[in-house]
Every structure is written in C-alpha cells, then in structure tokens.
C-alpha positions as CSV (number, residue, x, y, z in Angstrom):
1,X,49.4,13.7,-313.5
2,X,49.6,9.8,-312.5
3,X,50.9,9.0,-308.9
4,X,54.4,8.6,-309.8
5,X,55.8,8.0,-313.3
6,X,57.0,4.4,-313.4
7,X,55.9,4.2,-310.1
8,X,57.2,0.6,-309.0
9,X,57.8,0.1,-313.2
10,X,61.3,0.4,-311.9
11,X,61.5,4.1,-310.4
12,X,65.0,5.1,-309.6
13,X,64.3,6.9,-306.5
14,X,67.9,8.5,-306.0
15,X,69.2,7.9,-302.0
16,X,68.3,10.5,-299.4
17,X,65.2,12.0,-302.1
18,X,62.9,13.0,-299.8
19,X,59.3,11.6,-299.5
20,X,57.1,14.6,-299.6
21,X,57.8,15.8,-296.4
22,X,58.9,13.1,-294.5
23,X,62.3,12.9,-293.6
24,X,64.7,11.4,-296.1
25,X,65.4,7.9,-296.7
26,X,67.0,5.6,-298.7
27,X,67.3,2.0,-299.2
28,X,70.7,1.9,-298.3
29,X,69.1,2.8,-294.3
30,X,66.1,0.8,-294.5
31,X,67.0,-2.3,-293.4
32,X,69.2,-0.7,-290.4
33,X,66.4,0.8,-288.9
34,X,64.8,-2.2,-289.7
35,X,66.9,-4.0,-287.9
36,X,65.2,-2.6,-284.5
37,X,62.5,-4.1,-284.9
38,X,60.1,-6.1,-282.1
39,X,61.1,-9.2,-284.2
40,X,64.5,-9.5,-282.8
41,X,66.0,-10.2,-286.3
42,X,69.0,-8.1,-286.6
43,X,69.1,-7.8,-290.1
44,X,72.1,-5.5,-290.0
45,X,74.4,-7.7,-288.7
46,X,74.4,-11.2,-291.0
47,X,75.2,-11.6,-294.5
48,X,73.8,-14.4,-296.6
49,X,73.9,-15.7,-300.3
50,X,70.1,-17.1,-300.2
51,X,67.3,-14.7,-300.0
52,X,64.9,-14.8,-296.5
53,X,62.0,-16.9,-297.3
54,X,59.2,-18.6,-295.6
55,X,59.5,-21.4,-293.5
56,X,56.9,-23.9,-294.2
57,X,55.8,-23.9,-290.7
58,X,54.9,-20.3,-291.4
59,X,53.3,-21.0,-294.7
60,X,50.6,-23.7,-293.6
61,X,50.0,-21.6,-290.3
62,X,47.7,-18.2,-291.7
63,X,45.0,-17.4,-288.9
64,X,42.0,-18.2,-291.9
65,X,38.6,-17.4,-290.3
66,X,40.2,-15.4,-287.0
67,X,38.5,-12.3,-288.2
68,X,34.8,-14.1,-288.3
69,X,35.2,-15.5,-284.8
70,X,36.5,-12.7,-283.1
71,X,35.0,-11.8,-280.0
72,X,34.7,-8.0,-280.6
73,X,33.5,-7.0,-284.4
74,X,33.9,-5.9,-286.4
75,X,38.0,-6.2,-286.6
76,X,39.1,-2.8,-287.3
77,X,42.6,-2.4,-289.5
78,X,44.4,0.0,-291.4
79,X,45.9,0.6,-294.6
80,X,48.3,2.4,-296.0
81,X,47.9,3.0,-299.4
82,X,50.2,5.3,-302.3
83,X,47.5,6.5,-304.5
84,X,46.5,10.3,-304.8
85,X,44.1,12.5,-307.3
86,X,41.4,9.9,-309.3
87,X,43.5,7.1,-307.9
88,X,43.2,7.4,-304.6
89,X,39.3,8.2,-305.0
90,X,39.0,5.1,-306.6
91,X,40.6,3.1,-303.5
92,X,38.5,4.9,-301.5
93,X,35.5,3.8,-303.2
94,X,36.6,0.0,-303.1
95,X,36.8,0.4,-299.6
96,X,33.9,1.6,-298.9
97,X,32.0,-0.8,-300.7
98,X,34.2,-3.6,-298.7
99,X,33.4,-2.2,-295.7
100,X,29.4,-1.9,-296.3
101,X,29.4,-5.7,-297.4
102,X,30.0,-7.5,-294.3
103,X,30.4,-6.8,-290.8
104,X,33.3,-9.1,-289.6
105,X,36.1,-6.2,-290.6
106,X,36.7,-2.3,-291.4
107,X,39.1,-0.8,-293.2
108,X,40.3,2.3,-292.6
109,X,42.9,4.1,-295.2
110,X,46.3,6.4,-294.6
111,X,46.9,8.3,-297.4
112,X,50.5,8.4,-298.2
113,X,51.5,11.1,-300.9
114,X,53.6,8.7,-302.8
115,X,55.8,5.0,-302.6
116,X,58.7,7.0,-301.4
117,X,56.5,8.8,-298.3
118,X,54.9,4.8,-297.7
119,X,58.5,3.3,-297.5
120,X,59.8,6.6,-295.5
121,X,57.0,6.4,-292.7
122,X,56.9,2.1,-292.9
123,X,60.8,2.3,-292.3
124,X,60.2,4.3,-289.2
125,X,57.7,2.3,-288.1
126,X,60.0,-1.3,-287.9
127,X,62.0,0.1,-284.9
128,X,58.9,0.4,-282.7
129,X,56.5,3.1,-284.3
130,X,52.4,2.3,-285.6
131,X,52.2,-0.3,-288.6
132,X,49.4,-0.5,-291.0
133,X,48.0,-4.1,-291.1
134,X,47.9,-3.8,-295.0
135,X,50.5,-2.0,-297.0
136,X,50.8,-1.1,-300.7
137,X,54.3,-1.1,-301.3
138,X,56.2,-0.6,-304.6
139,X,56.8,-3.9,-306.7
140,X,61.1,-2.8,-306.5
141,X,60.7,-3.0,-302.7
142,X,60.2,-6.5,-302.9
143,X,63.3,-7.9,-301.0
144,X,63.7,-5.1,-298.7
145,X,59.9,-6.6,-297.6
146,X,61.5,-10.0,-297.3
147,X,64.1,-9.3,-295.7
148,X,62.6,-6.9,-292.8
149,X,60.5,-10.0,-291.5
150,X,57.2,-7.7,-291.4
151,X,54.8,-9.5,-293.5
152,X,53.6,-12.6,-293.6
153,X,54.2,-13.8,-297.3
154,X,50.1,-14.3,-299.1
155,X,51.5,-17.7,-299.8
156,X,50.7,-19.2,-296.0
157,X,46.8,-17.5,-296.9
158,X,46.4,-19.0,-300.4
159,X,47.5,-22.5,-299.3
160,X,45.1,-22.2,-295.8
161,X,42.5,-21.6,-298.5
162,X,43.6,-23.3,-301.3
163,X,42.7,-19.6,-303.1
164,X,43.0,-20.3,-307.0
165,X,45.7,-18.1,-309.0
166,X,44.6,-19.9,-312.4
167,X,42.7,-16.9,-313.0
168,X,45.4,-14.3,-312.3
169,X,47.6,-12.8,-315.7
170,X,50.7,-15.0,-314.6
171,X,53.5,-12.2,-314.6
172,X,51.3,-9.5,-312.5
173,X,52.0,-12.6,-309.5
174,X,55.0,-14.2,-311.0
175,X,57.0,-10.9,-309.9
176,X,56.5,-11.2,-305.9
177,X,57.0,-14.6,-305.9
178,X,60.6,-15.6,-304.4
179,X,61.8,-18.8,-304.0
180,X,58.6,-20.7,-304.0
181,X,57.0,-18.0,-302.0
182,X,54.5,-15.5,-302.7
183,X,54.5,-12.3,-301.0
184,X,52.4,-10.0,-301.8
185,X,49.2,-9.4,-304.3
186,X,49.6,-7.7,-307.2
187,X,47.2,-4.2,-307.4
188,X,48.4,-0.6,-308.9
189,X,50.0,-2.6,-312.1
190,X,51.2,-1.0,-315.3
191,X,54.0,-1.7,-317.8
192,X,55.5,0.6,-320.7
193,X,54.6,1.3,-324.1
194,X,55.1,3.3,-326.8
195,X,53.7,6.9,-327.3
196,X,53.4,8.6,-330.2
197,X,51.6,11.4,-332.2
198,X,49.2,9.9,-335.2
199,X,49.4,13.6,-337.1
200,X,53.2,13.6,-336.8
201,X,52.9,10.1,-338.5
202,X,50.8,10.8,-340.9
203,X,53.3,14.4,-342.2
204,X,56.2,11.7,-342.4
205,X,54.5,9.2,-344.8
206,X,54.2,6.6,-342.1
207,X,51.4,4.7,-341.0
208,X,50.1,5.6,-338.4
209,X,48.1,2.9,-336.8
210,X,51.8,0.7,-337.4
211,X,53.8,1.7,-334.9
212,X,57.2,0.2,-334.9
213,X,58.0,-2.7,-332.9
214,X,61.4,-3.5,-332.9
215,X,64.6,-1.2,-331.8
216,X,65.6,-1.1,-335.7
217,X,62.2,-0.2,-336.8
218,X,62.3,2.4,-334.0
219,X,65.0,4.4,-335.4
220,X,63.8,3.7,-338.8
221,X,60.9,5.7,-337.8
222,X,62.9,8.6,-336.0
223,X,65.0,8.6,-339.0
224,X,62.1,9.5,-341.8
225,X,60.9,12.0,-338.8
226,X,64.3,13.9,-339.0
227,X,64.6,13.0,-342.7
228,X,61.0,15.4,-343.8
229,X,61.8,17.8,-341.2
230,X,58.3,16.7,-340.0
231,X,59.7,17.3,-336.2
232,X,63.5,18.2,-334.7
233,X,63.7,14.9,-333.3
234,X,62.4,11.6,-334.2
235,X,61.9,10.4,-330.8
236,X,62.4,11.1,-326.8
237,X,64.8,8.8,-324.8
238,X,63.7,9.4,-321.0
239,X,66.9,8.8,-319.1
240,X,65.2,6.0,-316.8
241,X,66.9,2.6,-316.2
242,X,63.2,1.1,-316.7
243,X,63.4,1.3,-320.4
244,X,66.8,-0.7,-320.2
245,X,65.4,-3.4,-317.9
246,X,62.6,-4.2,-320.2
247,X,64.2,-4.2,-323.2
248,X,66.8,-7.3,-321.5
249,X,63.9,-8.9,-320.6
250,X,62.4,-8.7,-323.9
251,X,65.8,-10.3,-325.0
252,X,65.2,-13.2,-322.6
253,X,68.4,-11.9,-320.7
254,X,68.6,-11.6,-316.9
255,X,69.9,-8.1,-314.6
256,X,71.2,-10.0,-312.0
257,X,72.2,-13.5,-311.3
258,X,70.9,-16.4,-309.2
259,X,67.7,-16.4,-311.6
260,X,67.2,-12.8,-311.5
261,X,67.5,-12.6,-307.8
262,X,64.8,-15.4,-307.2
263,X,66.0,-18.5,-307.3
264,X,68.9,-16.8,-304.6
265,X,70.1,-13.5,-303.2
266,X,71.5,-11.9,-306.3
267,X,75.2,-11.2,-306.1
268,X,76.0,-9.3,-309.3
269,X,74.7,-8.1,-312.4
270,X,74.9,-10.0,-315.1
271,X,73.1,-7.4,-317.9
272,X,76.3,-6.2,-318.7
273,X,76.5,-9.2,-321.7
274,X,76.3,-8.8,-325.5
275,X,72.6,-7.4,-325.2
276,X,73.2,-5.3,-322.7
277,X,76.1,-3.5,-324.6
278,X,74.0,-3.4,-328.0
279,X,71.2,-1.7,-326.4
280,X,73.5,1.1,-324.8
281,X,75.6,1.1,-328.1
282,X,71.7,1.7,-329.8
283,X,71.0,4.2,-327.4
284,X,73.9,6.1,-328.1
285,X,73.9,6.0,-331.8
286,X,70.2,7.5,-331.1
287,X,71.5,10.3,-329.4
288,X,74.8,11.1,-331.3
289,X,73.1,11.2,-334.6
290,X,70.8,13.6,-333.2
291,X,67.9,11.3,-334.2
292,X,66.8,11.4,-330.1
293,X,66.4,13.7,-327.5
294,X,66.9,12.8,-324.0
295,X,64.7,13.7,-321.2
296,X,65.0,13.9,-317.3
297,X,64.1,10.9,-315.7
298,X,61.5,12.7,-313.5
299,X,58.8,14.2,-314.5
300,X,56.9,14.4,-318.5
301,X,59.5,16.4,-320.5
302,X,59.2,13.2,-323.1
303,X,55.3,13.8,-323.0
304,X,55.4,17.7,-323.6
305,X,58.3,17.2,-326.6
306,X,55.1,15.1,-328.2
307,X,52.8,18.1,-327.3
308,X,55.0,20.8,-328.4
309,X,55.6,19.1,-331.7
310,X,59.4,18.5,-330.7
311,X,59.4,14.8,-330.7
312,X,56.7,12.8,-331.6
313,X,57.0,9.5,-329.8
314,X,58.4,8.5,-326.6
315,X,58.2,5.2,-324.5
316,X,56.4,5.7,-320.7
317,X,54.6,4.1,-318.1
318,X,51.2,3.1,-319.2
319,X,49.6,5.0,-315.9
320,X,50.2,8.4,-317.9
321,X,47.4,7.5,-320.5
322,X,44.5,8.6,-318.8
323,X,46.1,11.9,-318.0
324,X,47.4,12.4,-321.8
325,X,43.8,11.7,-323.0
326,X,42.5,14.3,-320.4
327,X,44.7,16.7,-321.2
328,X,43.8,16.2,-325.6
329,X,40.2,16.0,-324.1
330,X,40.7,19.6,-322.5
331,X,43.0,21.1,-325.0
332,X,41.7,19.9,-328.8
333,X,44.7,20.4,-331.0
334,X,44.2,19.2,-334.8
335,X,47.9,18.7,-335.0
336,X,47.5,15.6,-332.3
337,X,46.0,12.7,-332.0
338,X,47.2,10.2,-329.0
339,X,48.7,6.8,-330.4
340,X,49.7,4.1,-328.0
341,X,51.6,0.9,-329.2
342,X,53.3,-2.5,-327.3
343,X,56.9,-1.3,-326.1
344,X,59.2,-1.8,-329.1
345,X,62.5,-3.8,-328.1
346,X,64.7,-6.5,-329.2
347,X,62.9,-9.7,-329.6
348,X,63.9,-13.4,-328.4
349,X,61.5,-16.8,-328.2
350,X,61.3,-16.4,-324.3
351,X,61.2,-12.8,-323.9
352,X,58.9,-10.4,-322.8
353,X,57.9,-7.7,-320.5
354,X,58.1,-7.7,-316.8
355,X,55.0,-5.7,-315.2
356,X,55.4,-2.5,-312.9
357,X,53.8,-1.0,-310.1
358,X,53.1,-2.2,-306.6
359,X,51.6,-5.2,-304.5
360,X,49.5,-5.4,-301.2
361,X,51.3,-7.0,-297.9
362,X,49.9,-8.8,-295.6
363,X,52.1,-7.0,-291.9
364,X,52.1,-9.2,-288.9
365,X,54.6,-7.6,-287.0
366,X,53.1,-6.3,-283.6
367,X,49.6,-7.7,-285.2
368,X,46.6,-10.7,-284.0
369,X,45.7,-13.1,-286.1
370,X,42.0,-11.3,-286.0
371,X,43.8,-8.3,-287.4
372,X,46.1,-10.7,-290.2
373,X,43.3,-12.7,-291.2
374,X,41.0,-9.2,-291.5
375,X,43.7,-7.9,-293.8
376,X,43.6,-11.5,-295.7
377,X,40.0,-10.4,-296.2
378,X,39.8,-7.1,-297.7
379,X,43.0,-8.0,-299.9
380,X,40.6,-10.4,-301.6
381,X,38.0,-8.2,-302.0
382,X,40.3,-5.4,-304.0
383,X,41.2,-8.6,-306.1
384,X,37.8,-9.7,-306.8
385,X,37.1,-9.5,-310.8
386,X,34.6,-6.7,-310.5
387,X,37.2,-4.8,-308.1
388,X,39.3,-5.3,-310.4
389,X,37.5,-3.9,-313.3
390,X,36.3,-0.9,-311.4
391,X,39.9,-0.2,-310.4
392,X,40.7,-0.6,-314.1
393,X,38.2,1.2,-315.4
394,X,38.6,4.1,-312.9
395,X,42.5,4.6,-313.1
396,X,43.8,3.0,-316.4
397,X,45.5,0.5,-314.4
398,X,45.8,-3.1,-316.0
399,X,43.4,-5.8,-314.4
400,X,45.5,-8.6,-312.8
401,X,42.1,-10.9,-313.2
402,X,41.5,-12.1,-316.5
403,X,37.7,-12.2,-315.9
404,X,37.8,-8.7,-315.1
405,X,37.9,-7.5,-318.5
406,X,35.0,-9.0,-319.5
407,X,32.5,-6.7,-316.7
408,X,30.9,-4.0,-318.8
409,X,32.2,-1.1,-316.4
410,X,35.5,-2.0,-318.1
411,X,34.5,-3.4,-321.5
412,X,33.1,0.3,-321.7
413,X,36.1,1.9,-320.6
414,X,38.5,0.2,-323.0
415,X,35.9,1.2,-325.9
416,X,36.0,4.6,-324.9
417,X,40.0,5.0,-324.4
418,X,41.1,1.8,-326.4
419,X,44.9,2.7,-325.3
420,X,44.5,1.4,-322.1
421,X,44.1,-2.1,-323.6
422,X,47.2,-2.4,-325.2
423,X,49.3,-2.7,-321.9
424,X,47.3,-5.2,-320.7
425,X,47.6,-7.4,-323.7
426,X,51.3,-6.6,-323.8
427,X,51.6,-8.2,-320.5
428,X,49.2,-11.3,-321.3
429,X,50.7,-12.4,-323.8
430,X,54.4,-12.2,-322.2
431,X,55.9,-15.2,-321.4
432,X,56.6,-16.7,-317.5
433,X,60.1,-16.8,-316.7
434,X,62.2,-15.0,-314.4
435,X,63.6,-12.6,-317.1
436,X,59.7,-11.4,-317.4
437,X,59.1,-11.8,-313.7
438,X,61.6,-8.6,-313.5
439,X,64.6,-8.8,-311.2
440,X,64.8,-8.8,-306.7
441,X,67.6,-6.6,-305.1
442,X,67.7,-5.5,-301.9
443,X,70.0,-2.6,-303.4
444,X,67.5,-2.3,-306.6
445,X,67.5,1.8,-305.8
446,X,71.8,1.7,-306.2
447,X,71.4,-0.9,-309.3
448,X,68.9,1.0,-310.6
449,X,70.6,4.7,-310.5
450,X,73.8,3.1,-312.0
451,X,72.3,2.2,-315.3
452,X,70.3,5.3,-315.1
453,X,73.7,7.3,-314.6
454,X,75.0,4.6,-317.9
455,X,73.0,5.8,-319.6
456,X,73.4,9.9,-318.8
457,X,76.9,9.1,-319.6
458,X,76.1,8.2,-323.0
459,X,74.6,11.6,-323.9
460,X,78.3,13.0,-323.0
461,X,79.8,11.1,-325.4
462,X,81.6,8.3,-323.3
463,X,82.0,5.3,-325.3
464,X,78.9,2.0,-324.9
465,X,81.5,0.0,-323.4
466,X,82.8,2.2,-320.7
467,X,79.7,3.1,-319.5
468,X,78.0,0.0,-319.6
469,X,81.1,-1.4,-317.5
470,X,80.9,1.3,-315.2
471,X,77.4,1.1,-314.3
472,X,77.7,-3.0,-313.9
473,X,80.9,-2.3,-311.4
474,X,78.8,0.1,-309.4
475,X,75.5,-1.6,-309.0
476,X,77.8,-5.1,-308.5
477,X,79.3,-2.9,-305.1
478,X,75.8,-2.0,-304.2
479,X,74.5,-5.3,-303.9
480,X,78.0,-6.7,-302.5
481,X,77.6,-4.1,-299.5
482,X,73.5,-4.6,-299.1
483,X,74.6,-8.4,-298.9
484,X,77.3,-7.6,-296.4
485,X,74.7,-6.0,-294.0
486,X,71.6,-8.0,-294.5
C-alpha cells in the first residue's frame, strides 16, 4: 500500500498516535519540546497574532557556494526522509545518482517508517538530540516548522540564486509559502480524486468514461447505483476531514481566517459558513438515505467496498493508484476495471484544489553553512525536471515541474497507467489563491480531528448544524490554546 493514505493530503493523525515505534507524540507537545532548543527561542512561553517569518536579513544571507569551497570534501549530510516500499527505493535511487554526479557533497538517507515517526524523532531532536540537514516533513506541519526556528525558509536560497519558480505548477509551491516566505520545496505531492469501478458503471446505464463532477451529479450517480440494485451502496464516504477541506476550497471558501493562516496566525475557523453547512448537510443526506457508506478514516475500507462490489466509487488520495492497478494487475477480475476521475465538489470562479503531501527543509539549527548550502544542493537536484519525472514515473507522484512531464520515462508511464495523469492536471489547472494554497495551523492535527469527528457525528444522526458548530467551537479552542503557547 502507499506510504500513508493522505499522507500530508490533510491526515488527521489523532494526538498521542504513535509513530511506529517511537514514542508518542502529538502536535499539541511539539512545540514544548521544541522550545528547548539550542536556539534560545522559547516558543512555549509567547503568544502572538502574526505567524514567525523570516527576517530579511535572514532571507538575503543563504551560505550559496559554502559546500564547493569547503576545505574538507566532499560535505557529507543527512536526510531524513518518510518514504517506504517502491517509494523509498525510488529516493534511494535519486540519491544515488546525486551523489555519483559531483563530488562537492554526499547524501546519506534515514529511513523513517512514516510522517508521524519523522515528526516524533525531529521533535526529540529540537531539545538537543542529532538533526538531519534535510527533512521531508508533511505539507500540514508547515507552521509547526515555522514556528520551531529550525530551518532556514528556501526563500533566502532562491533569492542568493535568483533560482526561477516560473517553471514550478504554482499551488505545489504556493502551499509553503507564508507571508511572503517560502519554506520548503515541494516533493511527495498528490491530491484526491475520484475512484470508481467502470463495470459497475456500465450495469447501471451510466457512462462510464463520465464520471460525475459535481456533489449533485455525485449522488445522482449513487442514486441510479442503489436504484438497479447494481451495488448496496452508491458510493463510500471515508470519514477524513480532507475530503471537507477540498471541497471549501473548491467553493473558493477559506478554513481559517487571516487568509487561510497565511497572510497571519489563524485565530479561528471560519469554514463553518453557508458552504460549509451544505456540504455536511450533503453528507448527511448521503448517509441517511442509505445512498453512502462510510468508512474508517485509516486504512482502504472505501477501496475494498469497490473490490468487493459493495460500493463502486469512492474519493482517495491519488498515491493509492499505483497500488489499485497492482493489485487489478495481480488479481484480473472481469467485474472491474479501475476508473479515476478529477475530485467532484461544488464549483465557484476561484476555486480549486489545494495539493497534499510533503515538502523538503532546509535545517540550520546546530548546522555550517558547508552543511546548509550542501543541503541547498541536493534539494535542487530531487527538483530537477528529470528527477522529477523519475520520481513520477516511479511512485505515481505528481511532478511539481511542468517540463517534467514531457521526459519519456514519464510520457511512458502516464501511457501505460493514464490515471496518474489526471491528479496532475487537476492541480494545473487550479487556480492560485489562498483557498487552493490549503490552510496553516499550528493546531492543524486538533482542527483537523474536529471536522473529522463532524463528520462521524453525522452518521449518528445529529443534525448538519450541530455538528458543524461543534466541530468549528473545538478546532476554534485548539488554535486559541496553540496561540496561547507559541
């Protein structure tokens, strides 16, 4: 299976899960260990309405050529990376080939066994522990990055090299970007989109290379499922607050305020609104008229519904395609054939999708500028266009480069699995605001497990309104009391 499902497309990871091992961790402790650290910034202690950000004398500073003029080479660094299985093989491969182009750095990788077990172990490592020099951190843990004055934000690199972005698929960078800043490089990106079986189309009289679109044309479709008794259910609702978060962005609405946590430190929800209830009020019509199933958040119950011929479609994360084609691949069944469509979701002039999945930091805590430029380096090299392609073509990730998708390793890949494309176009052809560039909390876990809970509530029968009110006064608590600390 993929890494994680959703992993960084808004994974709820609940507080004190633990990471594989590691001892457990939540967001709601990172920023007190954090605030240990050699830095001196007690993080703890202050409160503040405006998000940490860099100052300019920071920014126009970046060590640029350190790593070539060291005195002893090559400048050897580590990263710590979250991929496992084909994924992590991949990585590996990119490495390798970085390190056997030049001789001015090497890389060597920590495998972590997932985001949580990175976060867990980077935590740990603020108050006085080992840090990598690069880090591959969930996109969610954005501000928890910002705020534990580890990294140096890509930013001060880009503008010491005047590195062009004009090539980059805007939202895949538009989403670590805070204030003017950008802080990390986007790498292990995915979004949502629809899944559905082509067969179970075909039984119901509907087309099956038209896949709905819209939320009305999605229960349209579960309806004539249910309707011809071609399946139980019409469709799988995975009880995951990523679902929710896209579709407000597709509305051009905002989850929290101060432009979605960007233009300020986000001090409440604001997708409790008029969209916000019509989506939960959809969802629970879905669910009550026994049109929908739902499904646990973790794990691919929604996936094996599809397989078992419960439900035929079923919105994911993008990153399970390879696996879902592997699995077909391995276990022909005339009765299913893979369909994969954009996201259906409400529509609006400036909405769109918000991209999921993780970005690559730049740490200069207890670092040299040898060591932060050698990291500058080899974070290029993973975001060349053929890096990007391989990576692409290799995992089912979506290319951040545009160019990328025109180097045959990939041009092949998306010929032979044509699925993978469609997340990629999904996200192209979203527009850049900050309800696409996806929302910044420093209490994103506690936001995120609210609507998530919302939305559980639903299936018990409590009313739209309630639980959608409940869930906003919870996750508006959350971010009062990260606030109060940080």
């Amino acid at each position: 299976m993929p890494d994680e499902p959703w992993a960084g497309e808004r994974r709820a990871r609940d507080t004190g899960r633990t990471g594989w091992g590691a001892m457990p961790v939540s967001r709601r402790t990172v920023l007190q260990m954090a605030s240990l650290s050699a830095t001196g910034v007690v993080l703890a202690g202050c409160s503040s309405s405006k998000p940490v950000k860099a100052p300019v004398s920071k920014v126009s500073a970046f060590p640029l050529g350190a790593a070539a003029h060291a005195k002893s080479k090559p400048v050897n660094i580590t990263m710590w990376q979250s991929m496992t299985g084909t994924n992590g093989t991949a990585l590996a491969d990119l490495t390798a080939k970085f390190n056997a182009s030049q001789s001015d750095v090497h890389v060597s990788m920590v495998n972590q066994a997932s985001y949580t077990a990175t976060l867990t172990l980077y935590t740990a490592a603020l108050s006085g522990g080992t840090l990598p020099d690069v880090v591959q951190m969930e996109s969610s843990d954005l501000q928890l990055m910002i705020d534990s004055d580890s990294a140096t934000p890509v930013q001060s690199a880009i503008d010491a090299e005047n590195y062009s972005l004009s090539d980059y698929v805007p939202s895949t960078v538009d989403y670590f970007r805070v204030d003017g800043a950008l802080w990390a490089l986007p790498f292990a990106i995915s979004g949502e989109v629809l899944f559905y079986n082509k067969v179970a189309f075909s039984k119901a009289g509907l087309d099956p290379e038209s896949p709905p679109t819209t939320l009305s044309e999605l229960r349209a479709y579960a309806e004539k499922i249910v309707s011809t008794r071609t399946e139980k259910y019409g469709m799988s609702l995975k009880l995951t607050p990523s679902t929710f978060e896209e579709w407000m962005a597709m509305g051009g609405e905002l989850l929290v305020n101060h432009g979605n946590g960007r233009s300020g430190r986000a001090t409440a929800v604001t997708f409790d609104d008029s969209l916000g209830k019509s989506l939960f009020t959809w969802w629970y019509d879905m669910v009550h008229d026994k049109i929908a199933q739902t499904t646990p958040f973790l794990g691919y119950d929604d996936l094996y519904a599809i397989a078992s011929q419960i439900a035929p479609m079923t919105i994911e994360t993008s990153a399970a395609i390879g696996d879902a084609v592997y699995v077909l691949d391995s276990h022909p069944n005339p009765n299913l054939k893979l369909g994969v469509g954009p996201l259906p979701g409400p529509s609006a002039p400036n909405g769109g999708v918000f991209v999921g999945g993780s970005g690559l930091y730049i740490v200069k805590l207890r670092s040299t500028p040898e060591r932060q430029d050698a990291a500058w380096q080899y974070i290029k090299f993973l975001q060349d266009p053929t890096s990007q392609a391989y990576w692409a073509a290799k995992t089912g990730y979506i290319p951040v480069r545009r160019s990328a998708v025109s180097e045959p390793v990939l041009t092949q890949a998306w010929k032979d699995v044509p699925q993978y494309r469609v997340a990629y176009e999904q996200i192209l052809a979203s527009p850049a605001n900050p309800a696409t560039a996806g929302y910044v909390s420093g209490a994103s876990t506690e936001v995120d497990t609210a609507i998530e809970n919302g939305l559980t509530a639903l299936s018990s029968g409590v009313s739209p309104g309630t639980a959608l009110a409940q869930a906003a006064h919870v996750a508006d608590t959350a971010i009062s009391s990260y606030n109060s600390r940080v």
